[in-house]
Backbone as a chain_set.jsonl record, in Angstrom:
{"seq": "XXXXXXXXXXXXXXXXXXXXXXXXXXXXXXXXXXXXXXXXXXXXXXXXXXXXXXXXXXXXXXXXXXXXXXXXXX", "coords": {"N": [[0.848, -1.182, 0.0], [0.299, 1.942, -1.171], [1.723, 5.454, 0.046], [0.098, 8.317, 0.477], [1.215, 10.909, 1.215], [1.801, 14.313, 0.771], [4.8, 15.02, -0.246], [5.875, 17.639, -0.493], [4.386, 19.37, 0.39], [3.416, 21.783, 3.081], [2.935, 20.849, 6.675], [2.192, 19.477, 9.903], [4.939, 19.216, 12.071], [5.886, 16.763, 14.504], [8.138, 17.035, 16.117], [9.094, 19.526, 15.939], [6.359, 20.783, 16.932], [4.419, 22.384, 15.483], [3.37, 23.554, 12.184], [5.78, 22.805, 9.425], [8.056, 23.558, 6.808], [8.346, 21.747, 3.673], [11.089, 22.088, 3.294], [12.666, 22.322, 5.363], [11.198, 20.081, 6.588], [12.726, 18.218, 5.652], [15.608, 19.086, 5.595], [15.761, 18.892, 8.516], [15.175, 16.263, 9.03], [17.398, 15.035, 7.516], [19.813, 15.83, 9.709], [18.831, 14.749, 12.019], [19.375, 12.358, 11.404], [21.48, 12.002, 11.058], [23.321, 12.782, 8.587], [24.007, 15.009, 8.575], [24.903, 17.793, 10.508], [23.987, 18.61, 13.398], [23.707, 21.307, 14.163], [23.868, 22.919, 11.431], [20.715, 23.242, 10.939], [19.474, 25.965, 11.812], [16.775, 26.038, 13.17], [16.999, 23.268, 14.72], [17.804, 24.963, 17.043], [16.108, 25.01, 19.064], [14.802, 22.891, 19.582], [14.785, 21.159, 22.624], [15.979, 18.225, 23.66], [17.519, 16.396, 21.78], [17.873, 13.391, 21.576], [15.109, 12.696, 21.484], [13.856, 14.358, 19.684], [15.203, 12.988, 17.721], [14.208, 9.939, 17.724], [11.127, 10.764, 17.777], [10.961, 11.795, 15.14], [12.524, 9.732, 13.305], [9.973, 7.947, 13.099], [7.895, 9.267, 11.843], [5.775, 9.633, 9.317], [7.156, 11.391, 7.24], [9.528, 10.704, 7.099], [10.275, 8.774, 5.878], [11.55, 8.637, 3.241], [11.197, 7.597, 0.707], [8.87, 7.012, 0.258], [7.049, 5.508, 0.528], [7.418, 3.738, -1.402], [9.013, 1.547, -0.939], [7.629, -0.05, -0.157], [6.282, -1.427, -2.029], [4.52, -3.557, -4.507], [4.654, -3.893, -6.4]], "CA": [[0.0, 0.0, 0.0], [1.368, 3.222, -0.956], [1.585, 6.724, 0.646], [-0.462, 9.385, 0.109], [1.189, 12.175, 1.457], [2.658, 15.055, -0.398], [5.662, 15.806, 0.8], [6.289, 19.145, -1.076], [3.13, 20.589, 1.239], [3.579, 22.273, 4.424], [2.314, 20.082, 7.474], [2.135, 19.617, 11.288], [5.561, 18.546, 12.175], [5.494, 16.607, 15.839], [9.566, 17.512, 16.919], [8.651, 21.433, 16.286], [5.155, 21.133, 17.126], [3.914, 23.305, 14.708], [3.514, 23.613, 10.826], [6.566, 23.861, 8.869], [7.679, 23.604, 5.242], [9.229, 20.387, 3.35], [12.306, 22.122, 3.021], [12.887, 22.379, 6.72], [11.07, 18.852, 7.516], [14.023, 17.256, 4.704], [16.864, 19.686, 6.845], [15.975, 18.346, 10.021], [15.58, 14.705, 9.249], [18.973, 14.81, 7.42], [20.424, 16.455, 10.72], [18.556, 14.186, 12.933], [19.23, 11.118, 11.101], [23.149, 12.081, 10.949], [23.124, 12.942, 7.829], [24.818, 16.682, 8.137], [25.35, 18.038, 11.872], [22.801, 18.937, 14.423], [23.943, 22.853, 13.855], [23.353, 23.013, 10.152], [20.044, 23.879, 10.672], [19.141, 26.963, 13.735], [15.813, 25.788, 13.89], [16.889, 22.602, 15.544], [18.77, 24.528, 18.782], [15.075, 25.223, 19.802], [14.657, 21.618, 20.344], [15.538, 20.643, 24.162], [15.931, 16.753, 23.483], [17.703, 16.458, 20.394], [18.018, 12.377, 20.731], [14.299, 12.455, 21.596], [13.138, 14.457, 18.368], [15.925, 11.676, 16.347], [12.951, 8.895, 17.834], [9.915, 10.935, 16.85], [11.529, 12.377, 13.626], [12.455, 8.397, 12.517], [9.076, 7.361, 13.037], [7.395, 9.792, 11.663], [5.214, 8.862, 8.021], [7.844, 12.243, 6.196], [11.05, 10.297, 7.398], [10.216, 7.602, 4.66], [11.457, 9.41, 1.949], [10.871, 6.467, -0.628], [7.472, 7.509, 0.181], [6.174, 4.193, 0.68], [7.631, 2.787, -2.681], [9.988, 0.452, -0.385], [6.402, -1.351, 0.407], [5.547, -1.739, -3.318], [5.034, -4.731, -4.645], [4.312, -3.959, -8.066]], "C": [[0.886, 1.235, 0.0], [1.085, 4.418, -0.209], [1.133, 7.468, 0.07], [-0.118, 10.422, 0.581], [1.912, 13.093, 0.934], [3.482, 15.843, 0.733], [6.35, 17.094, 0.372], [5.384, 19.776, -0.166], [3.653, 20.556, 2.698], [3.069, 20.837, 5.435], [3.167, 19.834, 8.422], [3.591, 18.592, 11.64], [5.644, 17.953, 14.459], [7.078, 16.572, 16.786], [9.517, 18.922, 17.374], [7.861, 21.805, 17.0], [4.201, 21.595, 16.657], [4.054, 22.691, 13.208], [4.711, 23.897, 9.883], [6.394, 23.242, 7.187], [8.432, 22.354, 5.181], [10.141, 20.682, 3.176], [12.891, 22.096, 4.696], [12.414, 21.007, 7.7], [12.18, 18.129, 6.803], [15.21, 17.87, 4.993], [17.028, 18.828, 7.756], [16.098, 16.898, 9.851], [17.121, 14.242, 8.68], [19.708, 14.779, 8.205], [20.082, 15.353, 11.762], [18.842, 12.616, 12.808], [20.899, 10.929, 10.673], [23.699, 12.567, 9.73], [24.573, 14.414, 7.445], [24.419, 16.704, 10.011], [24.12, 18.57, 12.248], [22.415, 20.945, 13.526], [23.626, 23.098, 12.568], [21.876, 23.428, 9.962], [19.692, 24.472, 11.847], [17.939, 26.598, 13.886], [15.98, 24.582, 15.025], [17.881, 23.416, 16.966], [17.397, 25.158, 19.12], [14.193, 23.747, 20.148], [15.55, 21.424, 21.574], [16.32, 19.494, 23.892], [15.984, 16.499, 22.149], [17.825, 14.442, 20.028], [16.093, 12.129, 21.283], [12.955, 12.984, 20.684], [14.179, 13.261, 17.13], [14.414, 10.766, 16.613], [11.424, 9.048, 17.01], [10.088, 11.408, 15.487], [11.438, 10.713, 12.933], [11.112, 7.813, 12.483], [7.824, 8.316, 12.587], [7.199, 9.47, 9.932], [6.5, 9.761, 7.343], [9.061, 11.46, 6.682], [11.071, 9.088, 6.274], [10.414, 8.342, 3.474], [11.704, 8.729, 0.721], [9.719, 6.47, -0.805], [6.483, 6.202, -0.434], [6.588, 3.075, -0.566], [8.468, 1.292, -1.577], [8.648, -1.012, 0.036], [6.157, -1.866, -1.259], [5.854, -2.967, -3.947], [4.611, -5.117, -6.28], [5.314, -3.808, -9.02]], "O": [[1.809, 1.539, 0.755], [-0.047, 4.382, 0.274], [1.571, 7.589, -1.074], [-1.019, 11.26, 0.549], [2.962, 12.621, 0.498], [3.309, 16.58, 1.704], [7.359, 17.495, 0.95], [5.698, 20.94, 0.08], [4.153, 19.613, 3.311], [2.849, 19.792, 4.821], [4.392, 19.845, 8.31], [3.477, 17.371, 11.525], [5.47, 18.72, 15.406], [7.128, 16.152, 17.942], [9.729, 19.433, 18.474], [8.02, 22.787, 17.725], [3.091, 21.406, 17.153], [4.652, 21.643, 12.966], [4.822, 25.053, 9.473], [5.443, 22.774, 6.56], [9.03, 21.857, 6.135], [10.779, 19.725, 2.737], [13.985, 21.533, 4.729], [12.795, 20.732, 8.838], [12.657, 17.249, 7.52], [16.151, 17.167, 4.626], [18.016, 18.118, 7.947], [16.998, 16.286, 10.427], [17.843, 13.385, 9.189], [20.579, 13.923, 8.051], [21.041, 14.978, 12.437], [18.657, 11.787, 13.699], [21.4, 9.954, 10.113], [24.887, 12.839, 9.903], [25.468, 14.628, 6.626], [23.806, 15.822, 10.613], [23.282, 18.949, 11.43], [21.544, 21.476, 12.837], [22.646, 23.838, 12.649], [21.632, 23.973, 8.885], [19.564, 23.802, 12.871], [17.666, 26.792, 15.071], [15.35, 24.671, 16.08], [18.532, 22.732, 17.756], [17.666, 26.232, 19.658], [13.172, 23.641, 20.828], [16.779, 21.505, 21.564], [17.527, 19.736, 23.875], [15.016, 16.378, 21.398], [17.862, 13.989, 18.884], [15.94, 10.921, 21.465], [11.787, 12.595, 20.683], [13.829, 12.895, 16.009], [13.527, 10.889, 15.768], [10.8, 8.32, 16.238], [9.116, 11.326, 14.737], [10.509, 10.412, 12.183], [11.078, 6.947, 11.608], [6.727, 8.019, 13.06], [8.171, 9.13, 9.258], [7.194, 8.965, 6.71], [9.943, 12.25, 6.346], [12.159, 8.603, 5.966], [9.469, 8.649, 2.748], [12.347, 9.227, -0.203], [9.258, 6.029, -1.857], [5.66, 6.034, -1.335], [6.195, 1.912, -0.655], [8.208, 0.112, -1.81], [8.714, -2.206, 0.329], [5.749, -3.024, -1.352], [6.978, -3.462, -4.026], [4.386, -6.119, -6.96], [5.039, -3.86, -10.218]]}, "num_chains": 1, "name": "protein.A"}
């Protein structure tokens, strides 16, 4: 079953709390997922608990950025 969510559109991110953009949810999961350094992006030093947005960041549906193809069985 594939994903329906568009990840070019804004939407409720649950590390921030708030709404941001897909260029800033595909920053942070790079950053959070080791990718490029914590610091690389200033929105994350307003996270307290930086290995406790890595947990909800990885499990979050936008951290699949194969965007569900990895399920496909077509």
């Amino acid at each position: 079953m594939g994903s329906n969510l568009d990840y070019e559109a804004d939407h409720f991110c649950p590390v921030y709390r708030k709404v941001i953009s897909s260029d800033l949810c595909y920053d942070s999961l790079c950053c959070l997922s080791g990718e490029f350094k914590i610091s690389s992006t200033k929105e994350l030093s307003e996270v307290k608990d930086i290995e406790y947005a890595r947990k909800i960041c990885s499990t979050c549906p936008y951290s699949d950025l194969n965007g569900g193809m990895d399920e496909w069985n077509g």
